[in-house]
Structures are given as structure tokens and as C-alpha cells.
C-alpha positions in Angstrom: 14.9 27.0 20.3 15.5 28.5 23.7 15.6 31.7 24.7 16.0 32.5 21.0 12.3 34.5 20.6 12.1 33.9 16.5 9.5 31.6 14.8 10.7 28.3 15.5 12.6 25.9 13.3 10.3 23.5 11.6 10.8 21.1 8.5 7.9 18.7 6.9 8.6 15.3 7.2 6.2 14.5 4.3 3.7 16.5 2.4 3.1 19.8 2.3 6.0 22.2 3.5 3.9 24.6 6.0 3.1 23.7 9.2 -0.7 24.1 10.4 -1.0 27.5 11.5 -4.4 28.6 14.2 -5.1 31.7 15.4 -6.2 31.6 19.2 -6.9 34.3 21.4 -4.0 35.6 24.2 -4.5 37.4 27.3 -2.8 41.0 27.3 0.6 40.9 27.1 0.8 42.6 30.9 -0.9 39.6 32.2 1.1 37.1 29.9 3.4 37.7 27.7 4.8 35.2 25.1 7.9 34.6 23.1 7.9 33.4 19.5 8.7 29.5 19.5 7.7 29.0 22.9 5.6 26.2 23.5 2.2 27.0 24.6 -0.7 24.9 26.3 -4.3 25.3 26.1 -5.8 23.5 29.3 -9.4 22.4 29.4 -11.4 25.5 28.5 -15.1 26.2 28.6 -15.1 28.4 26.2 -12.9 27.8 23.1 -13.1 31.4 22.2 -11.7 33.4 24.3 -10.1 30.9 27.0 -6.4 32.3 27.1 -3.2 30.1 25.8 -0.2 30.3 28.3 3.5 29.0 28.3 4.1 25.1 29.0 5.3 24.3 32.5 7.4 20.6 33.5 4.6 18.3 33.6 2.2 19.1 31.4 -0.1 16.7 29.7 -4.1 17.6 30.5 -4.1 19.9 27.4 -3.5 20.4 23.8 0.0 21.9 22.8 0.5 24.7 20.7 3.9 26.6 19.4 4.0 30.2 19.4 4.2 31.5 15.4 4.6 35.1 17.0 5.4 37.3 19.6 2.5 38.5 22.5 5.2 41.6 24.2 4.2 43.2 27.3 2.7 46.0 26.1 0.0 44.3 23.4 -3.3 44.1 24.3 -5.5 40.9 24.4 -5.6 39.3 20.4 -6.0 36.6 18.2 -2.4 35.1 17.7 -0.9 32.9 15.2 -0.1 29.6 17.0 1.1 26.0 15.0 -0.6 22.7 15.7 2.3 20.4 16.2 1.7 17.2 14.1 3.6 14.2 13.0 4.1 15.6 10.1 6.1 18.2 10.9 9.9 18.0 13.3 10.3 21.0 15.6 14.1 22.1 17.0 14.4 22.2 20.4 17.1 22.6 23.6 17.4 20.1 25.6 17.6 21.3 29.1 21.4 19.8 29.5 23.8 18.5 26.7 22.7 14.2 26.8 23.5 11.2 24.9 19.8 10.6 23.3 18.9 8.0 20.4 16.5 7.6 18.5 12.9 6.7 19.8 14.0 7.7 23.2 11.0 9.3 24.9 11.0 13.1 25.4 8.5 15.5 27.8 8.3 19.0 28.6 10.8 20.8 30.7 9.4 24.3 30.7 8.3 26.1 27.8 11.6 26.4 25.8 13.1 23.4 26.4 12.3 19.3 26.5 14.0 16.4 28.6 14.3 13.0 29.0 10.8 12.0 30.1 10.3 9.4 33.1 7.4 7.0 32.9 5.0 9.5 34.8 4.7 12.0 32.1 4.1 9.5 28.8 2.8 6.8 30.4 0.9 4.9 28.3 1.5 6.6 25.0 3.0 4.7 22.0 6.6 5.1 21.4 7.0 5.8 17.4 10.1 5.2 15.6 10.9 7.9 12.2 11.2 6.1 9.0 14.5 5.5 7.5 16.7 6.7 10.6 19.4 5.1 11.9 19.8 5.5 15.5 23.1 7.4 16.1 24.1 8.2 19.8 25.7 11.3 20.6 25.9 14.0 23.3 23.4 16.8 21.9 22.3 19.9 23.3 19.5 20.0 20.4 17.2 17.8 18.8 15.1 17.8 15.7 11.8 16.0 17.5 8.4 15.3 16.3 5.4 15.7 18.9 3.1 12.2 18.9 -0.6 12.7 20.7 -1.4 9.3 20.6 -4.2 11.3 23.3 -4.6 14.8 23.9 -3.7 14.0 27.4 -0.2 12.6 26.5 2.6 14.2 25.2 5.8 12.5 23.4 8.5 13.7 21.2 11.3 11.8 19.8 14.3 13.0 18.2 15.3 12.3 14.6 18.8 11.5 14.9 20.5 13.5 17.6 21.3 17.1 16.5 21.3 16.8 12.2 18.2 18.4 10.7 16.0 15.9 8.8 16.5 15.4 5.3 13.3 16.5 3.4 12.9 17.8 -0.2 13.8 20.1 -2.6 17.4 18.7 -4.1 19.4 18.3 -0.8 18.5 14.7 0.5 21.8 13.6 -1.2 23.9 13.8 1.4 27.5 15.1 0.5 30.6 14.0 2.6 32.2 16.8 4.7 35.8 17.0 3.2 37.6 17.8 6.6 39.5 20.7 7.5 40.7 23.0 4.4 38.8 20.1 2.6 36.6 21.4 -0.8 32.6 20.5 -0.7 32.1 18.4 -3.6 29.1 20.3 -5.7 28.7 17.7 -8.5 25.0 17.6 -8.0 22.6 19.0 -5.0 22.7 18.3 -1.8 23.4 18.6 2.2 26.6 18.5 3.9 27.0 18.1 7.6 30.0 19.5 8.5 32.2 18.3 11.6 35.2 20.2 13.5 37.7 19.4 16.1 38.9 23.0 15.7 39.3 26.5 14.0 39.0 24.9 10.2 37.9 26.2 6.8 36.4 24.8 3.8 35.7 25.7 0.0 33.2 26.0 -2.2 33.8 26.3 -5.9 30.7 27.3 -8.4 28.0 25.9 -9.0 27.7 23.2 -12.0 24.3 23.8 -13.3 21.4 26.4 -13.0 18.9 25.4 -9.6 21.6 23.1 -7.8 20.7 23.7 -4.2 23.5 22.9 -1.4 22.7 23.1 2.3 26.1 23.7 4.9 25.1 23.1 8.9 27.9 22.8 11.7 26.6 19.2 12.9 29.4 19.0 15.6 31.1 21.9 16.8 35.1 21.4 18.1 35.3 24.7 16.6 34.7 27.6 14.5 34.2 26.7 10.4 35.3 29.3 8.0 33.7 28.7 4.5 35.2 30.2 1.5 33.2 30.6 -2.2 34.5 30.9 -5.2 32.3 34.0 -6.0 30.3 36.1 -4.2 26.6 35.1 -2.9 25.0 37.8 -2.2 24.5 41.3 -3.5 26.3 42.6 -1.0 29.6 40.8 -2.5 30.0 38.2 0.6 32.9 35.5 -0.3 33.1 33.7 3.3 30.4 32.3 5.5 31.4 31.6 9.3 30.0 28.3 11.1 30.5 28.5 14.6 27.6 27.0 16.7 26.1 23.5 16.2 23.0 23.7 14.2 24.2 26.6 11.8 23.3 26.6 8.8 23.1 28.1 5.5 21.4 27.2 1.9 22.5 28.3 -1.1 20.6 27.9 -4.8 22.4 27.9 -8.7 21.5 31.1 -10.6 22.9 32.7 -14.0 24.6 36.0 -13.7 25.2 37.1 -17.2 27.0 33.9 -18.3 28.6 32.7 -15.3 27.2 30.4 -12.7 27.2 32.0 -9.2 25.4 30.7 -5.6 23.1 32.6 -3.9 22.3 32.2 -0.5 18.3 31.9 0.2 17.9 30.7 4.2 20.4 31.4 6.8 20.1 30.6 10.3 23.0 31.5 12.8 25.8 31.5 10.0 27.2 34.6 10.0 29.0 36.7 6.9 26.2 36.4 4.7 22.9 38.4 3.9 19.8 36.3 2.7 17.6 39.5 2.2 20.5 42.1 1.7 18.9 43.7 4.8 22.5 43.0 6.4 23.1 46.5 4.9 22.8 49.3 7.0 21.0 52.5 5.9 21.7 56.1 8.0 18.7 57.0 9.9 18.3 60.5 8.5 16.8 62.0 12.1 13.6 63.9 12.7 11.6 65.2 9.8 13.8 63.3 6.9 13.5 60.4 4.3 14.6 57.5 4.9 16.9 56.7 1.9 15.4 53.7 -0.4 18.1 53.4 -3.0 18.7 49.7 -2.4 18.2 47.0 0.1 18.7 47.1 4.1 18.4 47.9 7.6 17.4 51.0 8.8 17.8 51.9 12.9 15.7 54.9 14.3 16.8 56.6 17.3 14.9 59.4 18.8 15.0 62.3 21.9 11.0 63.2 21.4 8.2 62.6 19.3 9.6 62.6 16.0 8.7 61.5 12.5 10.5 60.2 9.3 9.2 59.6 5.5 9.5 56.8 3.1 9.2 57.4 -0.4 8.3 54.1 -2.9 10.7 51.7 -3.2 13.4 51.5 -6.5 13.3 47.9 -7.5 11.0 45.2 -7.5 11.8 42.6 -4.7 14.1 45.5 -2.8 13.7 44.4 1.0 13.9 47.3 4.0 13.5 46.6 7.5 12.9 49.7 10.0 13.3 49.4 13.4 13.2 51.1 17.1 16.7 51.1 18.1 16.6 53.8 20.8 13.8 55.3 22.3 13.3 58.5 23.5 9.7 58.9 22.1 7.3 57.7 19.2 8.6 57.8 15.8 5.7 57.8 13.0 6.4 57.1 9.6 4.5 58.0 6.6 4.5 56.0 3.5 4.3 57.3 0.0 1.9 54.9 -1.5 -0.5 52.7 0.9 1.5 49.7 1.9 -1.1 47.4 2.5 -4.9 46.2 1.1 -6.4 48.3 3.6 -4.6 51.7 2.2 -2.3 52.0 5.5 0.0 55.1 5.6 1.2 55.5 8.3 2.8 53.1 10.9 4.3 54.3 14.5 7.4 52.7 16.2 6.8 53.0 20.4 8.9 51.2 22.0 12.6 50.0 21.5 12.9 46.8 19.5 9.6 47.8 17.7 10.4 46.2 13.5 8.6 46.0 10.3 10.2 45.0 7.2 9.1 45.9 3.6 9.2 43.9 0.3 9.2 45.9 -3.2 6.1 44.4 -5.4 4.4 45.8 -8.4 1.2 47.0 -8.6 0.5 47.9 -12.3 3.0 49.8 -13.4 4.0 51.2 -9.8 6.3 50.2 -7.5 5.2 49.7 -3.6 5.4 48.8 -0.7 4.4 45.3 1.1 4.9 44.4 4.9 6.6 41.0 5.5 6.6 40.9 8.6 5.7 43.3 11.9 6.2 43.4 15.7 4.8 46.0 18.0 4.4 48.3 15.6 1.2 50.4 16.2 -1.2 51.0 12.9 -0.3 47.8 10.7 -3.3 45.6 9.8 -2.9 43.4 7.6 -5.7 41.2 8.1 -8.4 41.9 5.4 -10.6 42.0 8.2 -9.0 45.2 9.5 -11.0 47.4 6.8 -14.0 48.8 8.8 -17.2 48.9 6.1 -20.1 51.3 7.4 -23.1 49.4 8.0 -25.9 50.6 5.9 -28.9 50.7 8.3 -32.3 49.6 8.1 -33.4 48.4 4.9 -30.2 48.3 3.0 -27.9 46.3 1.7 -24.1 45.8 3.1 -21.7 46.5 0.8 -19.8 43.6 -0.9 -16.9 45.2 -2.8 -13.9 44.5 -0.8 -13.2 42.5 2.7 -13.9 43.8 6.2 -16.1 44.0 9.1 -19.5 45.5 9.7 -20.8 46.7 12.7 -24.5 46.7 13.1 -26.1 49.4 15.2 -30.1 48.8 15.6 -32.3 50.9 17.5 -35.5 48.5 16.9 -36.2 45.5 14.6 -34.2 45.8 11.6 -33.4 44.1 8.4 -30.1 44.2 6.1 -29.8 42.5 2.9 -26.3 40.6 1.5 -25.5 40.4 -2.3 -22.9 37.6 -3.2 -19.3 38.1 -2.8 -17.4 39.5 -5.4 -14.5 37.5 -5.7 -13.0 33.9 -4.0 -11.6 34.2 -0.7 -13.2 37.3 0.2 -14.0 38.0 3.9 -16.9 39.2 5.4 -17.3 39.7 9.7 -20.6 40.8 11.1 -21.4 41.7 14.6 -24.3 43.1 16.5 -22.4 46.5 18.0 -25.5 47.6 19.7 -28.5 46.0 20.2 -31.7 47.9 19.6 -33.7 45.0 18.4 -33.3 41.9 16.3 -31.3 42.5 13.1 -32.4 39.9 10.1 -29.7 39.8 7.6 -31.0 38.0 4.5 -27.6 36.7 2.1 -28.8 36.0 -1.4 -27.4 32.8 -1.7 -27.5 30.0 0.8 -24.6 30.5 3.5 -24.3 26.7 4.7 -25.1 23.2 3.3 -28.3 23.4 5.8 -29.5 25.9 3.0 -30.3 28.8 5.3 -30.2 32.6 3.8 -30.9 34.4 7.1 -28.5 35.2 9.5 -30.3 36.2 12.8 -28.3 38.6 15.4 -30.2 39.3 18.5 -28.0 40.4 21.1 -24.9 42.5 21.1 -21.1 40.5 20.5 -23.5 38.4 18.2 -21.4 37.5 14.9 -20.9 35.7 12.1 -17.6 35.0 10.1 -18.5 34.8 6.0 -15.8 33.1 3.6 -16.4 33.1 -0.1 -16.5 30.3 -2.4 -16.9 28.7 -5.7 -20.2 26.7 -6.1 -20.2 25.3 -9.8 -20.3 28.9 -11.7 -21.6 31.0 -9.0 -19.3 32.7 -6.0 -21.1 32.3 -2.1 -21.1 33.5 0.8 -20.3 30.2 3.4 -20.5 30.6 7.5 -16.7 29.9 8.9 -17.4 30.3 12.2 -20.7 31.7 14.5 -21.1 33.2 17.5 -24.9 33.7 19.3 -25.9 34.2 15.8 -29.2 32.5 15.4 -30.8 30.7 11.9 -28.1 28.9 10.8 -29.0 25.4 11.7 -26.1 24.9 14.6 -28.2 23.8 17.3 -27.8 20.6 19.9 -28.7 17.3 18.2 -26.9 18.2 14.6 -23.5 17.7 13.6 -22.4 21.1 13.1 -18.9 23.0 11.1 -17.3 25.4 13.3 -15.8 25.8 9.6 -17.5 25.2 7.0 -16.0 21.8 5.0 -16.6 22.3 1.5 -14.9 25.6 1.9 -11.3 24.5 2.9 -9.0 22.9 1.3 -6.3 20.3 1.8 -4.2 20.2 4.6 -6.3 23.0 6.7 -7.4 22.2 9.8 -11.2 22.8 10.5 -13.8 21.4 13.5 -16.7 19.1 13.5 -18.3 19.8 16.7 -20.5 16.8 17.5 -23.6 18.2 20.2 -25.5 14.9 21.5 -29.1 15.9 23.4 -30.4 12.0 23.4 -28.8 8.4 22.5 -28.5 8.2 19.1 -25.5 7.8 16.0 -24.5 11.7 15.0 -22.8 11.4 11.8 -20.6 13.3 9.5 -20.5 12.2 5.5 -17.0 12.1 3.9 -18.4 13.4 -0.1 -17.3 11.3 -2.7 -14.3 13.1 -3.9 -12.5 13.9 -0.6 -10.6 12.1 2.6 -11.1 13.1 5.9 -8.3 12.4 8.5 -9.1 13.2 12.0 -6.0 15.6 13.7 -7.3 15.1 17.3 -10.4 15.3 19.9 -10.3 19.0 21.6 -11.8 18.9 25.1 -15.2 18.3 25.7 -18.1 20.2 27.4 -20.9 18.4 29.6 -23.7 20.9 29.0 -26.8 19.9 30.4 -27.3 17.2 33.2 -25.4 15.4 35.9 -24.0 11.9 34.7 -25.6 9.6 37.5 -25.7 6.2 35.5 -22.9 3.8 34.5 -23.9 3.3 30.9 -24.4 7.5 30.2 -21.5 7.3 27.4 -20.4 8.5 23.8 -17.4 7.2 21.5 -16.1 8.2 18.4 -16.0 5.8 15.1 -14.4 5.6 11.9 -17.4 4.2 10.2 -17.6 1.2 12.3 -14.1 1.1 13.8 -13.8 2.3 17.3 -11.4 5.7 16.8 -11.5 6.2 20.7 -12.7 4.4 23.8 -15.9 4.9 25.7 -15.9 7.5 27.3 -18.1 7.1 30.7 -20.6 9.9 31.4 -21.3 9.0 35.0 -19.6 11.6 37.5 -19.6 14.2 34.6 -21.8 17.1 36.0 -23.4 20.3 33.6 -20.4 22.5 33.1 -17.5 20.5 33.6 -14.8 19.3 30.9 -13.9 16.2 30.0 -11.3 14.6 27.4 -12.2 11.2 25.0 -9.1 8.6 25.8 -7.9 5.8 23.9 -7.0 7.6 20.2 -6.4 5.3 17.4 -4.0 6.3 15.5 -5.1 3.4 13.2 -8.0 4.7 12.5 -7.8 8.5 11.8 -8.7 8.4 7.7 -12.1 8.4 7.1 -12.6 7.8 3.4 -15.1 9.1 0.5 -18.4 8.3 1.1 -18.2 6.5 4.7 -18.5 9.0 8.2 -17.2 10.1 11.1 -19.6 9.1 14.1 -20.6 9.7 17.7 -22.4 6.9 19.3 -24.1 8.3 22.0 -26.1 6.1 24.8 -28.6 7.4 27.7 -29.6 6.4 30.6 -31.2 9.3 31.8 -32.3 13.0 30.6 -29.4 14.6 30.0 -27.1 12.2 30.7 -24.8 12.3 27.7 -25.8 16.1 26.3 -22.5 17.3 25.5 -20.0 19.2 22.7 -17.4 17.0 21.0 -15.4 19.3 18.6 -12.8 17.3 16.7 -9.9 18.6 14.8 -9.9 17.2 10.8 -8.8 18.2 7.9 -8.9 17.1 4.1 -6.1 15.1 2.8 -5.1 13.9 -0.6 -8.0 10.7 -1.6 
């Protein structure tokens, strides 16, 4: 993963095939920029909101580690970013800072934020050491390992590898795994599966056609003595590729069984670092047409802008369903805007600018009735693409009125005394809705027509400006309501110290999302949150704490966290703890993380003095299969 600035390369180990995926906030890309797959810390904040996430240094363990989905350049300015929660679920690939013989088990730490290394006993000590299932240890001299990141605490870090430099086999047809023939050797394909292929040289292999419709077959380079030249029967691509090259360790192609006409053909669907093949045809080059022109959209590929000024180009709707074009700043010598045909996104885009050199957005064909258009797959640095269904602005209605539920968006409320605005139900599942006090005249009520959280409450109170409120609909038996996912200053909606409170709201996500219970102690008590009967909670990890109120001056002003009435983490000791400072719970049992239907998730919290244990305990859950 290092140096390589692309989303980095993860597999599920288990379960579900997409990694947990957060969007945190970034400091300007002038005060830190970040690299897609670089891995990121977030280190005791105050304020989970807008505290900024920053590269990983040698040594770090105070904080809870992130990976970079995305890319924060220089020039962006300060943003929400896509970020994923390592789990141990999920293996990440990663450099080792030198080539080392590692096994199985062995204990890995940060070496900066690109790259791990063997870790000595001061970074992990302490942690649990956790061997994958089903691997047999293989030594080897590796410059990359496939490793999975264990927080037995949020203060300690491990990874392990899988088994030296081969990916992990997971599912989909190719955990078979196929014997490389040798050099000039032919790769069996009598049924699916993976083969790792091994040189001591320049050497070739063959691949004949497929023997039935959906075989999958997966080629990597596991050891490389030398570049592997791989020769198919038939093309696999629409670009009429017959050879595949191999020539770094960790390349690797996969290919899937498909009917052309009568015959039997692979096609290549993921490639990484193979060369001689095109996954997404956008291996084809298209002619920038220069200043004023079209951009041609005949068929699939890659189109390179170059420019002396501020220029423009045009793209007309696409030709083909599932037709795939990338434009990007090759050269610049000023801005380039392009205008679409159609609107290439929800919010009705047009247009789209390209600024700076490197500057790509790639298009996927889709239909949309019975016309062709447009759809962004991916973006970076382009100026004028959102595709967040938050990005469509919807006028706020003023006094009196009601804001409009038609479509997604955000609303920005304007008051110039005390004013009221009412909220019809949403109009469809997984709509949207952000609302923020812009300017503050006077207290805004905002009265929804349904209840907006299980507390019951209909009115959403903002009273100063940057108040807001997040909306996310949902099914309730037959009806569709608004539910809060996340509040900020917003007043009325029962989050207040004492309760257990939702940063989002749990009957509104599903399975395998993650989502806070935030835990805000004013007194000695049990706080406790009630797994429903239908659903399993499994807790992800305990974010850093807040002391709010108080200085801890006694020896038994503590809290802990319990699995019903197993211990999940140790006491935590309040005394020392002043108003204002962070703390982290210690002692995570792993044993104890699946909270089941009906049972809860507690904070025992004990007092010796006013204020003494007020504090906010967020922890990280989500819902997992009962």
C-alpha cells in the first residue's frame, strides 16, 4: 500500500464484503493533506465533530485508527471524508518498511502511515496476540503482508499477517486453490478457483476457455523471480487483449465465465498491477478534441485534457448502457469546464470544472427511462460534483410554513424573531433531510408530523446559529418517518445528561453499520441500553471519553461498561480526571462484545462526590445477524 495513493486493498474475512466506511471531518488540505490508503489516527478529541484526523506516526497507540477511503489534496478545503474502521473482519495490504521473514501471529505496529513493522514489546504491550483461522504458518521473506488490525483496547494497536504475502482466500468461487503449473505450464480451469503463481525467471503460462458459464479464476504473482507472461485462449476484454503481464508480487487479476454468442470466453472484472488488460475498457484512449469541442462518446475509455487558457469542452449522452469514460487533467495551463448533455447526477449537475493537473472523474452509462445518461463513479479534485443527496440546497420557507419534503437536501433557516416551520413526512425510504439555523433572529420551532426519535418528540428546537439536526427516513409498520441521525445544539429531542442517547438513531440502521450509543452519567446510577427482541448488538469499540463537569478527587468516582452483567471493560477510576479532560475505558473484552435480544448494554456509574463521574461515553455498535 505505500506510496501507492488508491483506496487500499481490503478483503472480508467473513461476512459481508464491504468494509465499514465513516465520514470524519479533515482539516484543509494546505494544513494536511492525505493520501488514499494512508493510515490515519484520531487522537483524543473534545469534540468528535470537527476534531481533525491526521496521518499515523511510529508509535502510535493513544487513539483510534482509521484508513483513508479517499484523497484530502492540497488544494481542498476543510470536509467530511470517507475513512474505514479497521476491524477483524476485514485484512488490509500493507508494505512492510524492509523485505523480512514474518509468520503468522507475529506481532506487527505502525511504522509511519504507509507502512507497518515488526513491533517490540513497547508498542503492543499487553494486547492479545490472535492467530487467523485455518492458516498455516508459512515463513518467507515478504515485502507485503495481508494483516488484520486487533484493538483488543483503543489504546493498543496489533496486526498480524495472514500468511506472508498471498491474499486471503474468501468467497465467491475461488477458495479452491489451483496448483501453479510452472513455467510455460497451462492453469488447470476444471472448476473455479485461485492460482498463486511462482517464478524464478522470465516465464509464461496458458489459459484455455472457460468450461462453464460464472467460473471465476483469480491469477496473483505470489513470488516474483521474474516477469509472468499469461496467454488466453480468447480475448478478455472488449478491447481484444490475449496476454496479461505479471511482474510485481501481489499482482493480480480475476477473470469471470460469460457466453458470447455460443462460445465460452473470460472476462476480466478486477485487476490490480497486471498489466495488458482493461477491466473497464477505460484503457482506451479517446483524442482530446481541444478548446470548444466534444468529447467523442462512441465507446468506452480515457480521455486526457490538455489546455494553454481557460478553455472548455462538451459531452454529449453516452451510446451504450454500462459504457465507462474517465476524463482527466493531464496538462494544465488553465481551467477546463465541461458541460454535460443531460444532468449527471440527482442534484441535476451540468457542469463540472477540471483545475489542477491530475484532476479525474469517470462516468458510467445507466438508463433512466428510456434515455441514456450519465453517472459519476468516482471523482477527485474536480470542482462542482456533489453527489451527496445532501448537496441539493431547498429554500427555507419562512415563518409559518412548511419545508418542502419532495426530494433530499439541506435547509437553511434564516429568522429575524421567533419563528415556527412545520415538517410533513418524508416521501420515500432513505430520504435525507439537514436543518440548520443560518442566522439566528430568534428561536425557530420546527414541528415534524410524526415522532422523530423513540423518546416520541415532534419538535425540533434551534436557538442559536450552526444549530442542526440530521433527518433519515424510515419504515414504521405502514407509515414512512422522519428519525434524528445525528444533533447538534438542537434542543427538544430528549439527548440530555442522565439518558442514554443515539448519536444515530438504532432502529434506523441496519446490519453491519456502525452507529454510537453515547452513555452521559450526571449521578451514580446503571444507564442502560435495550437490545429489542429481534436484533443483536455487538459492541465495535469504546471512542474516547469526556469528563464534563467536576474534578475527580475520590478513589471510588468510577464507571465500567457491562454486557448485561458481564464486565465488557475494567473500572475505569475517576479520581485525577478534571472537567474537560479525556480519558479512554481499558481492559476490552473481546469475550463479551454481543449483546443479545432483549438483554443491554450498561454503564455502572458510582459517586463519591458531585460531579465526580459526570461524563460522555460514546461506544461504537452495530447490529449483527441474531
Amino acid at each position: 500500500m505505500a506510496a501507492r495513493n488508491k483506496p487500499p486493498a481490503v478483503q472480508a474475512l467473513r461476512g459481508s464484503v464491504d468494509p465499514f466506511k465513516l465520514k470524519l471531518p479533515v482539516q484543509a488540505g494546505s494544513t494536511q493533506a492525505i493520501k488514499q490508503g494512508e493510515i490515519c489516527v484520531l487522537r483524543d478529541p473534545e469534540d468528535y465533530s470537527t476534531y481533525p484526523i491526521i496521518p499515523a506516526v511510529d508509535g502510535d497507540k493513544d487513539c483510534i485508527f482509521v484508513i483513508a477511503w479517499e484523497e484530502q489534496k492540497a488544494t481542498d478545503a476543510a470536509r467530511l471524508m470517507q475513512f474505514v474502521l479497521p476491524t477483524p473482519d476485514m485484512a488490509f495490504k500493507f508494505a512492510l518498511n524492509t523485505g523480512t521473514a514474518i509468520n503468522v501471529g507475529d506481532k506487527l505496529g505502525i511504522h509511519d502511515s504507509q507502512t507497518l513493522k515488526v513491533a517490540t514489546s513497547a508498542i503492543i504491550a499487553g494486547a492479545m496476540v490472535m492467530t487467523p483461522v485455518n492458516a498455516t504458518p508459512t515463513w518467507q521473506t515478504v515485502t507485503e503482508v495481508w494483516a488484520v488490525f486487533l484493538q483488543v483496547n483503543i489504546d493498543k494497536l496489533e496486526t498480524f499477517p495472514l500468511i506472508g504475502a498471498k491474499r486471503p482466500e474468501g468467497s465467491g468461487g475461488i477458495d479452491n486453490v489451483i496448483a501453479d503449473p510452472g513455467d510455460a505450464g497451462a492453469v488447470p480451469i476444471t472448476s473455479s478457483g485461485y492460482c498463486p503463481m511462482v517464478s524464478t525467471g522470465a516465464e509464461t503460462r496458458t489459459v484455455a476457455a472457460p468450461t462453464f458459464a460464472g467460473q471465476e479464476l483469480m491469477l496473483e504473482m505470489k513470488t516474483d523471480g521474474g516477469d509472468i507472461v499469461v496467454t488466453f485462449a480468447n480475448a478478455y476484454d472488449e478491447d481484444g487483449h490475449t496476454t496479461m503481464t505479471f511482474d510485481d508480487a501481489g499482482d493480480m487479476a480475476r477473470f469471470t465465465a460469460i457466453y458470447v454468442g455460443s462460445n465460452l470466453r473470460w472476462r476480466v472484472n478486477a485487476q490490480v498491477g497486471a498489466t495488458g488488460g482493461d477491466a473497464t475498457g477505460l484503457a482506451n484512449l479517446i483524442t482530446d478534441p481541444g478548446d470548444g469541442n466534444a468529447i467523442p462518446v462512441t465507446e468506452s475509455g480515457s480521455c486526457k485534457i490538455t489546455t494553454t487558457g481557460a478553455e472548455t469542452r462538451t459531452l454529449a449522452i453516452p451510446t451504450f448502457v454500462g459504457q465507462q469514460l474517465q476524463i482527466l487533467m493531464d496538462v494544465d495551463g488553465g481551467d477546463c469546464v465541461v458541460t454535460v448533455a443531460s444532468a449527471f447526477d440527482a442534484n441535476g449537475d451540468t457542469t463540472f470544472t477540471l483545475d489542477d493537473a491530475g484532476d479525474t472523474i469517470t462516468f458510467i452509462a445507466v438508463e433512466l427511462g428510456a434515455t441514456l445518461a450519465w453517472r459519476i463513479l468516482s471523482s477527485a479534485g474536480v470542482i462542482g460534483i456533489n453527489d451527496s443527496p445532501l448537496g441539493q440546497v431547498i429554500a427555507d420557507p419562512g415563518d409559518g410554513n412548511a419545508i418542502p419534503v419532495v426530494k433530499s437536501g439541506t435547509v437553511s433557516i434564516v429568522t429575524t424573531g421567533a419563528e415556527t416551520r412545520t415538517l410533513a413526512d418524508p416521501s420515500f425510504v432513505g430520504q435525507e433531510l439537514a436543518i440548520s439555523m443560518k442566522t439566528d433572529g430568534g428561536n425557530c420551532v420546527i414541528t415534524a408530523a410524526s415522532p422523530v426519535n423513540a423518546a416520541g418528540n415532534t419538535a425540533i428546537t434551534l436557538n442559536d446559529a450552526g444549530d442542526s439536526v440530521l433527518l433519515h427516513a424510515v419504515e414504521d409498520g405502514a407509515d414512512i418517518e422522519w428519525r434524528v441521525a445525528s444533533v447538534q445544539g438542537a434542543i427538544g429531542l430528549g439527548l440530555v445528561p442522565g439518558d442514554v442517547g443515539l448519536e444515530s438513531v438504532a432502529s434506523s440502521v441496519g446490519n453491519g453499520i456502525p452507529f454510537v450509543v453515547t452513555f452521559k452519567p450526571t449521578a451514580a446510577g446503571t444507564f442502560s441500553f435495550t437490545v429489542p427482541a429481534d436484533r443483536k448488538l455487538r459492541v465495535i469499540t469504546i471512542l474516547p471519553c469526556y469528563k464534563v463537569t467536576g474534578n475527580g478527587a475520590h478513589a471510588d468516582d468510577e464507571i465500567q461498561l457491562f454486557n448485561d452483567t458481564d464486565a465488557l471493560t475494567s473500572k475505569e477510576e475517576l479520581n485525577g480526571v478534571n472537567a474537560g479532560v479525556n480519558f479512554v475505558m481499558d481492559g476490552f473484552d473481546i469475550a463479551y462484545v454481543d449483546v443479545v435480544a432483549t438483554e443491554t448494554l450498561n454503564l455502572v456509574a458510582n459517586e463519591n462526590g458531585a460531579g465526580g463521574c459526570d461524563c460522555i461515553v460514546p461506544v461504537l455498535c452495530m447490529w449483527v445477524t441474531p
